[in-house]
Structure formats: structure tokens, C-alpha cells
N, C-alpha and C positions, 0 to 999 in steps of 0.2 A: 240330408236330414232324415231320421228314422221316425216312424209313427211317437216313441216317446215323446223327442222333441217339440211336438208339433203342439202350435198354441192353442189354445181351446176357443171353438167357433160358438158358445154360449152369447158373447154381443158382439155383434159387428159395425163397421160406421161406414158409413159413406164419403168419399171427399169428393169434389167439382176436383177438376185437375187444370191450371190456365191454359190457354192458349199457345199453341209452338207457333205458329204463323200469324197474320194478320186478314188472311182469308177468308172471305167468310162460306166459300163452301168445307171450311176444317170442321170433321167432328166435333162435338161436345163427347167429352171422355169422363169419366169416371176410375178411382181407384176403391177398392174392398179391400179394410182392413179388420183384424181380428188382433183385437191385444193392440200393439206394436207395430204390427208386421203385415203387410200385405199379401192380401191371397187371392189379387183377382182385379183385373179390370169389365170395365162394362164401355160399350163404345153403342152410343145411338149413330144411326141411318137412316136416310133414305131412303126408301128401295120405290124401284119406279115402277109406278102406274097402282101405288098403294096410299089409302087417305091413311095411316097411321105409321108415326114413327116404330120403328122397330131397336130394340137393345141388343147387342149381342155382346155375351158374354166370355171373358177368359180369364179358365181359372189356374193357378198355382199347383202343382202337383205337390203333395204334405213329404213324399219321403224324395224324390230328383228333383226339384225344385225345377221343373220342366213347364214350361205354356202351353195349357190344351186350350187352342178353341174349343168353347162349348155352342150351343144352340143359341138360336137365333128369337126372340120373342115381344111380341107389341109392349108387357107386362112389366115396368121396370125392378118392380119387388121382387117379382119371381126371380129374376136375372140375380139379385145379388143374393137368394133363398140359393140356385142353380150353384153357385159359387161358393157359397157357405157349405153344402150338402157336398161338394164334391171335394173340398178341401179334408172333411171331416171323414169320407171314403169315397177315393175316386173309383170304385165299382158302380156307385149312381150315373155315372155319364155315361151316354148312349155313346157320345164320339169318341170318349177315351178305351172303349171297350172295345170298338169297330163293330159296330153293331147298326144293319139300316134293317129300320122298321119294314120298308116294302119289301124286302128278300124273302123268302120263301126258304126257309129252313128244314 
């Protein structure tokens, strides 16, 4: 898919996604759609020895239609905002960039 193609992240929506197992330690998942077409999951966590759920997000790459995990966040707005922004140019993702903040450049 080239940047033409790519649908316009102006409203996005959110779906719950059911259950694959009957588990009950299975995520709660999320899909991000834009238009039609999906550009992005969001999957809450656990993470231990933390009082707050955390989301992490992944997004759709607009022109190889490639899965970047993005960053990790308590905020679930921000997560599908992370997912909108990086659909619309994946130059905003620190991961898809390979860029760590602590390095010393």
C-alpha cells in the first residue's frame, strides 16, 4: 500500500475484540479502525508489582502493511491517539525508528 492509498485517520473507532479462549487470564484486546480498515491493535496487561493496567499498543505500518509494536502506556486514549499518529506517519514512533531515549548520541 503507498501513502496515496492510505485511509484517512480524521475518526477512528474502537471495537472490544471476543474472546479466543475461555481463560480468564486472556487479554482484553482491542482493534483500531480508520474508515473500514484497521490500523492497529491495543492489548491491556498486567504487568507485576503495578496498581494500574497498562495498554500496549500495535500499529499497522500505512505503506508494507507490517506490525510495529509501539509503546507501552497506563492511558488508553493515548494508545489508540499512538496508533492514529503513527498510521498517519510512522516517523512519530520512537520504536519503529529504533530510537532508545536512554542512549547517549
Amino acid at each position: 500500500m503507498d501513502a496515496s492509498s492510505a485511509v484517512s485517520t480524521d475518526h477512528v473507532s474502537v471495537r472490544r475484540l471476543p474472546r479466543l479462549t475461555d481463560r480468564v487470564s486472556e487479554n482484553t484486546r482491542w482493534e483500531v479502525i480508520a474508515g473500514d480498515q484497521v490500523i492497529g491493535w491495543i492489548e491491556e496487561q498486567r504487568i507485576s508489582g503495578a496498581s494500574r493496567l497498562f495498554y500496549f499498543a500495535t500499529g499497522v505500518h500505512p505503506r508494507s502493511g507490517q506490525r510495529i509494536r509501539l509503546e507501552g502506556n497506563t492511558d488508553f486514549d493515548d494508545r489508540v491517539n499512538v496508533i492514529a499518529d503513527f498510521y498517519r506517519d510512522p516517523m512519530t514512533s520512537r520504536q519503529h525508528l529504533g530510537i532508545n531515549p536512554n542512549r547517549q548520541q
